[in-house]
N, C-alpha and C positions, 0 to 999 in steps of 0.2 A: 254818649252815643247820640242825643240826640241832636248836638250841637254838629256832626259828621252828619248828619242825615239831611240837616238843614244845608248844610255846604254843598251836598249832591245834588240839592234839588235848584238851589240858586245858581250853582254852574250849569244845571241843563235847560234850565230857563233862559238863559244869556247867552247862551251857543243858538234856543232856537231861536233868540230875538236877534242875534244876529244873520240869521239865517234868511228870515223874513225880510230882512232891512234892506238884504242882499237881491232879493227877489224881487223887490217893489223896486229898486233903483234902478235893474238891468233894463237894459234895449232889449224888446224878444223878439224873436225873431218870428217872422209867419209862420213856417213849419209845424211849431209847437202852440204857437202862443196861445189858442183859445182850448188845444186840447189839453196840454199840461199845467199852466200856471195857478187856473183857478181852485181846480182839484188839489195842486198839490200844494197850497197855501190853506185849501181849507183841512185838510188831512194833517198837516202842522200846526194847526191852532187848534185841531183836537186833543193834538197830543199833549199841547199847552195848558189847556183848559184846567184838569187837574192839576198839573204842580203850581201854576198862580192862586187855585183855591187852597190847596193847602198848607202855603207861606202866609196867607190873608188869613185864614179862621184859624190857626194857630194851633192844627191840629202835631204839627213836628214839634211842640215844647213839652211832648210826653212820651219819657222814655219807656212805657207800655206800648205803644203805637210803634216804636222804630221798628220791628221787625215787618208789621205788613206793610209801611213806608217804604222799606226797603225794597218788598218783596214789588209793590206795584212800579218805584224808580227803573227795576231794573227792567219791567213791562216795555216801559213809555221809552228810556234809553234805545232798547234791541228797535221800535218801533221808529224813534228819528230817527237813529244809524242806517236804516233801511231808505228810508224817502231822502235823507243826505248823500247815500253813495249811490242809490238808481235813478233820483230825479232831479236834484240840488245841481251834483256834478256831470251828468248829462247836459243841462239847461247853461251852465254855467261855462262850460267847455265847449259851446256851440260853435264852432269856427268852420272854415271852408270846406274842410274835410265832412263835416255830418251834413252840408248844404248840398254837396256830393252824392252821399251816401242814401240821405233821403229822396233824392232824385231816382237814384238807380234801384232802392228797394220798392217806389214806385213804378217803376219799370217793371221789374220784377212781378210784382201782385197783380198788375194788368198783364203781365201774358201768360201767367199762370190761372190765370181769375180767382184769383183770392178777393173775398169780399169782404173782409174786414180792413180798418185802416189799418196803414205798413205801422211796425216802430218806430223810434227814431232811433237809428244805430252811432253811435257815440265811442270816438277812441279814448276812452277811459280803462280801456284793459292794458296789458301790459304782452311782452311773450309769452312768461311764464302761465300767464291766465288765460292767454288767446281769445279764441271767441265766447260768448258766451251770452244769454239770455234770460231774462226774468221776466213771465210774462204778464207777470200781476202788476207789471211798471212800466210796458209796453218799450223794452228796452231791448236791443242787442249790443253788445258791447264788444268794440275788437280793440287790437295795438295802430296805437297810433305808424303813419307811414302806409298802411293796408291801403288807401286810395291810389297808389302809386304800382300797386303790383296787381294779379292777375290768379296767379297759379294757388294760393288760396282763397280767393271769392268762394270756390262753390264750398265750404264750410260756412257761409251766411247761409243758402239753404238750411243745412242740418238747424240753424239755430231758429229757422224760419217753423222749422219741423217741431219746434219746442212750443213755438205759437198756436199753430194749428192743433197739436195733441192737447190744449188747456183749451184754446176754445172749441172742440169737439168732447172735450168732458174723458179725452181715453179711448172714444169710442174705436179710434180705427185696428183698436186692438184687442177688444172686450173679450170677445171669443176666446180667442188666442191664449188671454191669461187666462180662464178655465181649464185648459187643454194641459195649457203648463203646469199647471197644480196640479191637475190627475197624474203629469208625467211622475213629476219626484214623490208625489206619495206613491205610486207604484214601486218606483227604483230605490227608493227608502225601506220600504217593506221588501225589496229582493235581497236589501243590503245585511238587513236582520236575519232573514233566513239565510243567506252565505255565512253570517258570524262575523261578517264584516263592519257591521257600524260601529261597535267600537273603537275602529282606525279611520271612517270615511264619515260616517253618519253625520257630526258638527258640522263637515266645506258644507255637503251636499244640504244641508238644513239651511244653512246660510245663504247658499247660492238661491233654493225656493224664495225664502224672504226676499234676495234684491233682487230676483227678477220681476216682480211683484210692484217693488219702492221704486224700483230704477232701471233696471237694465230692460226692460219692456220699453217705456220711455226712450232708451237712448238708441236701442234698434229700430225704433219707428223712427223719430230723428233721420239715421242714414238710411233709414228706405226711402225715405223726403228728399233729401240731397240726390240719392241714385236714382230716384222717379221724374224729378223736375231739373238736373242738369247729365245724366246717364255716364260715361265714360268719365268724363272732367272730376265729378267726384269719386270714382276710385282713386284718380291717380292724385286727388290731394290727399284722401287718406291715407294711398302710402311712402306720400310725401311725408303726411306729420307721423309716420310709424315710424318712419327714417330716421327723422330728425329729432324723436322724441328717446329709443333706445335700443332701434334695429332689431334684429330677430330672435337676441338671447331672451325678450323677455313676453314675447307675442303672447302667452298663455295666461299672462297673470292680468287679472281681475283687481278693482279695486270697488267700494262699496257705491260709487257714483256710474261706474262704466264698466260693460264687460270686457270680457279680453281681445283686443286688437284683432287675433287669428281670424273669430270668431265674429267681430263688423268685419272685419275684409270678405270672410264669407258669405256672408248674407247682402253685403254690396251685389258681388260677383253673382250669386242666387238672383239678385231683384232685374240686373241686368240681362241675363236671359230670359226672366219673365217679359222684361218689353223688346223682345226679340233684338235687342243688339249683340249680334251671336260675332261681329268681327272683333267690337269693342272689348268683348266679353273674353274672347279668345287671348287678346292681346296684354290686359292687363292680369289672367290667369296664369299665362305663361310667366310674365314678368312676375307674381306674387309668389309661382311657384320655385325659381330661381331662389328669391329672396326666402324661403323659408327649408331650404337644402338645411339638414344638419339641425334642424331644430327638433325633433324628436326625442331628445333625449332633457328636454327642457317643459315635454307637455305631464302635467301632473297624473298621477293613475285614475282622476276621478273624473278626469275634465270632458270624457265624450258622453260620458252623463250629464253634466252640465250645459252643455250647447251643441244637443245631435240636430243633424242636417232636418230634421224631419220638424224639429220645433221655428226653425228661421223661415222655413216653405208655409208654414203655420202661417206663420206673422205674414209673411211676405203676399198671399191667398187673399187677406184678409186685408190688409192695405191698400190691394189694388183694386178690390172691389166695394173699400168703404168710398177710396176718392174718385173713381168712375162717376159713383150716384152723387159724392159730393162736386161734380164737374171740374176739379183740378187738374190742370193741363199739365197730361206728361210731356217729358222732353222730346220723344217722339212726333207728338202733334206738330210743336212748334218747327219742325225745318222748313224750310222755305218761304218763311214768311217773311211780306217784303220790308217790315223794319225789323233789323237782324237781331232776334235773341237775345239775351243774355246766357244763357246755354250756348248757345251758336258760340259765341265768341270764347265762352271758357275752352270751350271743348277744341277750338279753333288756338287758342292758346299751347295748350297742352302737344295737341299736335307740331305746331311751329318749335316750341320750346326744347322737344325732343331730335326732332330732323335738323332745326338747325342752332341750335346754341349758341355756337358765335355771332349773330346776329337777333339773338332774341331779345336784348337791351333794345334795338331800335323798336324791334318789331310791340314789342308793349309799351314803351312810350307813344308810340304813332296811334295805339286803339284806345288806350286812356287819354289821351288829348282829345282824338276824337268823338269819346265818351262824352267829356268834357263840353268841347265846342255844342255837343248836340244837345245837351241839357240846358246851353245859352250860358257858362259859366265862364268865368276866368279863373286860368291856375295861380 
């Protein structure tokens, strides 16, 4: 055994020296260079620390010890794996695309005034993982190719949304979760007195816990997106509904994210909250189309799960955490004389729709000019 423990700890010593070696060799780029490199080479030679001490004091040539050796490898492993795939391979895969990207997420935080610095957003994802955020590594991550299209940008919001709800601590929603706890122990104790929790009690238990873990989280998220680009991120969300499993499956929940029906509706809620009532109209009617025939697909428990009265909740409380925190809704922003990023999605979506046959040019011609205005070359 102890001869394996030692072989673990010497392969994860050599992965993270090569990793270092890797880091001190590269060109960095300004972007990152003084906020990433030092940090995340001191955060690796922490993790270093103990497995060079104990291959030195010779603590692994006793097979009494393997088991908390084991137990601490497997620490220090979950802990590299973490700083290798959000900061290693971000820094490492720097190329024109994140030179881009951190341009425009700069844009972005200035006309929203976000006061903290942007991320660097980094095509280290793939399709299948799309967009995505970690905010303890100050990372958003999307699929490579995304600098080249349009009609999903305002899904960097939502991920922008994941930023702000870590550094506000939750708050834009504190209430809210209270409210929601009283809901399901109410409607838990209705369920007992019906004689029904023996058939419903476990979803509905479950669904309190992830609203709690996550799905509070990931409704703030698209209040973000529909607060700071309005109509443009409805219609990418039901873009990726589309293109993720269409209508058979709009009700179902998974332990990361509520069920699709359920953000579309709280979109659609946040959007008449900042009175875009034409925006509002248009993508309603288009959602309602798309959800003909689905009825027979929504679970018996599920308007207990997500009633209209809990998303107005959240949605109340959103809009007057980021009022006093001065975050610029999309509303603010029209007319202002250097155009938006909102301006332009929403400007997308419109053209994209009215005229198709020609919306290859038409988003070539604004990501160039995106482009040329950041001072870049494609």
């Amino acid at each position: 055994m102890k001869n394996f423990v030692k072989a673990l700890y010497a392969d994860l010593l050599h992965r993270i020296d090569l990793v270092i070696n890797d880091i001190d060799c590269m060109e960095h780029h300004e972007d990152y260079r003084s906020r990433f490199i030092d940090s995340t080479l001191q955060k690796i030679r922490e993790i270093r620390t103990p497995i060079q001490q104990a291959l030195e004091i010779g603590a692994l040539e006793y097979d009494a010890l393997s088991g908390n050796y084991i137990f601490l490898y497997n620490r220090l492993n979950r802990e590299f794996n973490a700083y290798h795939a959000y900061r290693f391979l971000a820094i490492k895969n720097y190329g024109n695309a994140e030179v881009f990207f951190y341009r425009l997420i700069t844009k972005i935080y200035k006309e929203h005034r976000i006061t903290s610095l942007p991320p660097i957003v980094s095509t280290i994802s793939n399709h299948d993982y799309y967009y995505w955020a970690v905010p303890m590594f100050e990372i958003i991550a999307i699929p490579s190719g995304e600098e080249n299209s349009l009609l999903n940008l305002p899904d960097l919001y939502h991920e922008i949304g994941h930023l702000l709800y870590s550094m506000y601590q939750g708050r834009s929603c504190e209430l809210s979760g209270l409210e929601i706890d009283k809901h399901f122990k109410k409607e838990l104790g209705s369920l007992k007195d019906r004689r029904q929790y023996e058939h419903f009690g476990s979803e509905v238990e479950r669904a309190k816990y992830l609203w709690q873990v996550s799905w509070l989280e990931e409704f703030s998220c698209d209040l973000a997106g529909t607060y700071m680009t309005g109509a443009a991120y409805g219609w990418t969300n039901l873009k990726l509904i589309s293109a993720d499993h269409g209508s058979s499956r709009i009700f179902d929940y998974t332990d990361s994210h509520p069920a699709n029906e359920a953000r579309m509706r709280i979109i659609i809620l946040m959007l008449e909250k900042l009175g875009l009532h034409n925006e509002k109209r248009e993508i309603e009617s288009t959602w309602q189309v798309f959800m003909r025939d689905t009825e027979i697909f929504r679970p018996p428990v599920y308007r207990i799960l997500f009633p209209d009265k809990l998303l107005k909740l959240i949605i109340d409380e959103f809009v007057d955490f980021y009022d006093n925190a001065d975050l610029a809704p999309c509303t603010e922003l029209t007319g202002a004389a250097d155009t938006p990023m909102a301006n332009l999605l929403n400007e997308a979506w419109v053209n994209a729709q009215n005229n198709p046959e020609t919306f290859n040019i038409y988003e070539t011609n604004v990501v160039n000019g995106l482009y040329e205005k950041f001072g870049l070359q494609r």
